[in-house]
C-alpha positions as CSV (number, residue, x, y, z in Angstrom):
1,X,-8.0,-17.5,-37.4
2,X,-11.7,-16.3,-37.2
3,X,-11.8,-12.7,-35.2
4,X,-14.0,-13.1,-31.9
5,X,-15.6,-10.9,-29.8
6,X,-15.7,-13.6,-26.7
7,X,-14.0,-11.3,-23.7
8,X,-12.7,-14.9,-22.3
9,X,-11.7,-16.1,-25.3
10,X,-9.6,-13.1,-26.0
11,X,-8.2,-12.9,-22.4
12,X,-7.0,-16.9,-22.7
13,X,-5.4,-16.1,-26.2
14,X,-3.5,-12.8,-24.6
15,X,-2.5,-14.6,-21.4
16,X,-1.6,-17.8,-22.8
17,X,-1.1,-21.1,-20.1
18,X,0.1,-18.9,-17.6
19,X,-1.6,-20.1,-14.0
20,X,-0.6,-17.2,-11.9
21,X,-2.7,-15.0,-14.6
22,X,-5.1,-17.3,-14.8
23,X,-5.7,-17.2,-11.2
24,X,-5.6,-13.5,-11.3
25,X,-8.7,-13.4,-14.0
26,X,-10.9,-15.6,-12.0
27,X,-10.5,-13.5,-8.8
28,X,-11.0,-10.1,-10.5
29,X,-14.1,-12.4,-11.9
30,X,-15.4,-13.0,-7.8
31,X,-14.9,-9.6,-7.1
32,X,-16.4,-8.4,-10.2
33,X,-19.7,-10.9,-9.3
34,X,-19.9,-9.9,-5.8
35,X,-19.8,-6.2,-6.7
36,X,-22.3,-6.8,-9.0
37,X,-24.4,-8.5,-6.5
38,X,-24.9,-5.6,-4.2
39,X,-25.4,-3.3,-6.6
40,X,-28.5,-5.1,-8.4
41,X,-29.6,-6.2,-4.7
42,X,-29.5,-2.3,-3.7
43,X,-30.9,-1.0,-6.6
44,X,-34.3,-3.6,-7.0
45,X,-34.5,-2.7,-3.3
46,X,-34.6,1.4,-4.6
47,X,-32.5,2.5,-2.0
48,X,-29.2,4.7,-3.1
49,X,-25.7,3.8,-1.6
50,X,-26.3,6.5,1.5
51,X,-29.9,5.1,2.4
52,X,-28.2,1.2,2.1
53,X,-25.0,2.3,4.1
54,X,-27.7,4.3,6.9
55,X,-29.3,0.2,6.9
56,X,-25.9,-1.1,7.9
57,X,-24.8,1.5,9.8
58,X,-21.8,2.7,7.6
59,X,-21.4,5.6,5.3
60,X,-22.0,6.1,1.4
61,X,-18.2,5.3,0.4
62,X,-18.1,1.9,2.0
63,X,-21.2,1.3,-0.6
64,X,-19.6,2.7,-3.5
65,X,-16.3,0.9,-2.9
66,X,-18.4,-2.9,-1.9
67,X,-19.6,-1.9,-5.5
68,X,-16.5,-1.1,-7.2
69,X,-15.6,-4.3,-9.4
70,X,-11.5,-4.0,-8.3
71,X,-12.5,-3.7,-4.5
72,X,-11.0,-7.4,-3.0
73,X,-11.8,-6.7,0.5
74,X,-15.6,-8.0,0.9
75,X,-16.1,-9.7,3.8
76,X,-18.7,-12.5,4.6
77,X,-19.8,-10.1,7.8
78,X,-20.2,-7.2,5.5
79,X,-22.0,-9.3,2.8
80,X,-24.7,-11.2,5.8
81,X,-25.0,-7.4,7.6
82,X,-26.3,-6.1,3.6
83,X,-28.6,-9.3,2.4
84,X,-30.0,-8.5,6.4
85,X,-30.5,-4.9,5.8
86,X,-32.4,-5.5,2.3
87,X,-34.1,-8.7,4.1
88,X,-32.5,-11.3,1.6
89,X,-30.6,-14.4,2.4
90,X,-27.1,-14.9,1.8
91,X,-26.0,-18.3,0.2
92,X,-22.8,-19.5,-0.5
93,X,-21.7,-22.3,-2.2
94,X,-19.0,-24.9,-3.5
95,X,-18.6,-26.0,-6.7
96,X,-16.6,-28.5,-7.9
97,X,-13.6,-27.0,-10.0
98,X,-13.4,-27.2,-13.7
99,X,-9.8,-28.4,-13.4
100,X,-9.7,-32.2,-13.8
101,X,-9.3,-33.7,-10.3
102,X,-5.4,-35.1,-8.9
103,X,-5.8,-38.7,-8.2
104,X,-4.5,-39.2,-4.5
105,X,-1.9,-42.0,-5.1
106,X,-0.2,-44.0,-1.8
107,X,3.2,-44.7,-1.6
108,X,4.0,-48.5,-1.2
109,X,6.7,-49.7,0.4
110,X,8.1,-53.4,0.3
């Protein structure tokens, strides 16, 4: 087998068909993208993590943790009160899921 250097790839060979890791690995992915998010927001705005937290009327470690790519506790509030305070608009979105769709099947009775 060819050697890779695809993080995903990797991951999916280590963790095999397990769903419950699966699952873990695409929430660590969210909070890993959301914390990513503020960061580049903060920083194209040039404001440090104290002068964004002084915006929002918080302190600097609230920042620094919003921004730490294992924090799971971001908040929809939190996120609108930040894209507010660096005078962006937050969207959100669905998507449909990669996993093929469950046919809804009725039960019929005689």
């Amino acid at each position: 087998m060819a050697k890779t250097k695809d993080a995903l790839k990797i991951l999916e060979r280590v963790t095999g068909s397990s769903e419950a890791v699966k699952a873990g690995i695409a929430q660590a992915k969210i909070n890993f993208e959301v914390a990513q998010m503020i960061y580049d927001a903060r920083t194209k705005a040039g404001l440090s993590q104290s002068e964004l937290a002084a915006l929002i009327g918080s302190k600097q470690p609230v920042i620094a943790r919003l921004e730490d790519a294992g924090y799971e506790g971001h908040s929809l509030t939190m996120l609108q009160r930040i894209a507010a305070a660096l005078e962006q608009r937050l969207e959100l979105r669905f998507v449909p899921s990669r996993r093929r769709r469950i046919a809804k099947t009725r039960l019929v009775t005689a």
